[in-house]
C-alpha positions, 0 to 999 in steps of 0.5 A: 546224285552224290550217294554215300555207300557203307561197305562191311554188311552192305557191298560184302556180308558182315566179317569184319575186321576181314572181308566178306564175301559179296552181296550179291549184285552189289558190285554189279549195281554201283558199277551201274550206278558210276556208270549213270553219272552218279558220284559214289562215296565210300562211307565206312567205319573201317580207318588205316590199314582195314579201310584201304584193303576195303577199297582195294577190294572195290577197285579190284572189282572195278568200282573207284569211289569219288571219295572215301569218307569225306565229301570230295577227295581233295578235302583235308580233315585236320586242316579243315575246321568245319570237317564233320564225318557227317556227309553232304549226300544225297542218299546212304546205302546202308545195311542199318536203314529202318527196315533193312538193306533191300536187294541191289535189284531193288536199290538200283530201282529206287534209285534209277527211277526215283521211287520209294521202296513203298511205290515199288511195293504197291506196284508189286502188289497191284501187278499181283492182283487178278485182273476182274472183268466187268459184269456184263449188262443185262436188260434187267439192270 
């Protein structure tokens, strides 16, 4: 899948124009998320100087996004006239979902096993409940 990653409030916690520091697992989970052959795009509002400092960050830590706000690397938005910001993805990663940003631990899930955040949480719930044993028959009955 081709995955579009936000990076300010989502890899690192909220500081921008700086950096923040990591989400925990986040970097963790994309480097997985590489490494099962999912191509990542950095999505980010960050542009110039502050963007390349959020990818070198990434790299430094050992993730390479297949590209960094466009569709490919090799797109070229002023001589592309059809160029919109708006991604072709698959799927966004972002702090400003409905609901939330869940944790890496359960993005990574949703993802690897091709789940919704509601079937994760149903299972949950279902793992929760205390198993009820059947009533025994009696000759009554």
């Amino acid at each position: 899948m081709i995955i579009a990653v936000d990076f300010d409030g989502t890899i690192v916690e909220h500081r921008y124009p700086e950096i923040g520091r990591e989400i925990p697992f986040a970097v963790e989970t994309l480097k997985k998320l590489i490494e099962d052959r999912h191509q990542l795009i950095l999505w980010s509002v960050r542009e110039g100087r502050l963007l390349d400092e959020a990818v070198e960050w990434c790299r430094q830590r050992g993730v390479e996004f297949y590209a960094v706000n466009k569709d490919f690397p090799e797109e070229e938005t002023d001589k592309n006239r059809h160029y919109s910001r708006k991604l072709k993805a698959d799927l966004f990663i972002d702090d400003r979902n409905v609901g939330g940003l869940p944790d890496w631990g359960t993005i990574y899930r949703m993802i690897k096993e091709k789940k919704s955040m509601a079937q994760l949480l149903q299972e949950e719930w279902e793992e929760d409940q205390p198993v009820t044993q059947k009533k025994k028959k009696r000759w009554w009955f």
